[in-house]
N, C-alpha and C positions, 0 to 999 in steps of 0.2 A: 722144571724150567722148560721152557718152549724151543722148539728147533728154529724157528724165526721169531727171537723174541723184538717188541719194540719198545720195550723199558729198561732199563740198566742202573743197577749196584755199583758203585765204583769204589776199590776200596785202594788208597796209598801206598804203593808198596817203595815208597822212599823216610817215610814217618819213621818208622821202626828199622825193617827191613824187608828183603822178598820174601826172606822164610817167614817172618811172622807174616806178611801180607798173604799169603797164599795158605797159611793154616786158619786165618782168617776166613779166608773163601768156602776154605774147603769144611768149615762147622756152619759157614750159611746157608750152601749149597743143599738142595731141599726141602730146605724151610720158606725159600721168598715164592711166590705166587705161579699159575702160571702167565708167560709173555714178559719176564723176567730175563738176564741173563747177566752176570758178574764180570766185572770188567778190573785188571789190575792197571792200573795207572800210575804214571810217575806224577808228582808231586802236585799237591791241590794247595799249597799255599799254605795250610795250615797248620802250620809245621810246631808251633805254639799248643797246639793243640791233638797232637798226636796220639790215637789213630784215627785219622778223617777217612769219613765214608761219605760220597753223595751218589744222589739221584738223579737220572736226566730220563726223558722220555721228548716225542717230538708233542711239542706243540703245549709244553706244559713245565710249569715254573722249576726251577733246580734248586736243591738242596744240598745242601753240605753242614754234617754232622761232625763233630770234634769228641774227643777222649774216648772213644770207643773202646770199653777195658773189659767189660764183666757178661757174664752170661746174662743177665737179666737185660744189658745193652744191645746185644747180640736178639734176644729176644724182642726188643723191641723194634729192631730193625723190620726184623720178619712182619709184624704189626704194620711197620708203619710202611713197608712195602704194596702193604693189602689194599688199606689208607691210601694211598699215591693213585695208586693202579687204579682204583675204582672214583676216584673224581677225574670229571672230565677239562679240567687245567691244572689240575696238581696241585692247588692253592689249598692250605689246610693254616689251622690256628695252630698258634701253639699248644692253645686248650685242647684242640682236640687230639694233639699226637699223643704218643704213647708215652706216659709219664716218665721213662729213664729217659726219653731224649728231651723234656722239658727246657732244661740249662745247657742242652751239648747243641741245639742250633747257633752253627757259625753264620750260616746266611741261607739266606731263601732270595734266589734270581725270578724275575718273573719272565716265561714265555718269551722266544725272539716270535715276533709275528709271522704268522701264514706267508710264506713265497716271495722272501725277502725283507729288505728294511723299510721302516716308517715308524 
């Protein structure tokens, strides 16, 4: 991970709890891209849907992932970290993500615009 990353993991450490959110981190840790950096956060809402991980980066759409349980999810994280980083607005299909996170998108926001609102 980057010393000045501008991409960020966010993973819920009120779903479960801080231990499980930070053992979370710490099996990601390494594996997401460089200009990455893990961010623990209180609550993303999806609490229905526990463990939620999103995505934010400037200037490109957010995501937020639900049931995050198994190694192969964890995996695809990594994937779809790759994915994110290397398009230039973050907008991907569902086609193309990584198939464990096919049914675990909660939402996809798109981009607040360049240097304020409109």
């Amino acid at each position: 991970m980057s010393d000045h990353p501008d991409h960020f993991l966010l993973i819920c450490d009120t779903c479960k709890s801080q231990a499980h959110a930070q053992a979370l981190s710490d099996r990601l840790s390494g594996t997401l891209p460089d200009g990455f950096a893990i961010r623990l956060v209180s609550c993303m809402a999806g609490c229905d849907h526990g463990q939620t991980v999103g995505f934010q980066a400037p200037d490109k759409a957010q995501y937020l992932f639900g049931e995050i349980e198994t190694r192969a999810d964890l995996d695809a994280l990594a994937a779809f970290a790759r994915q994110y980083r290397d398009t230039p607005d973050g907008w991907t299909n569902a086609t193309n993500r990584p198939r464990a996170l096919f049914r675990k998108t909660l939402s996809r926001m798109p981009a607040l615009p360049s240097g304020g609102t409109s």
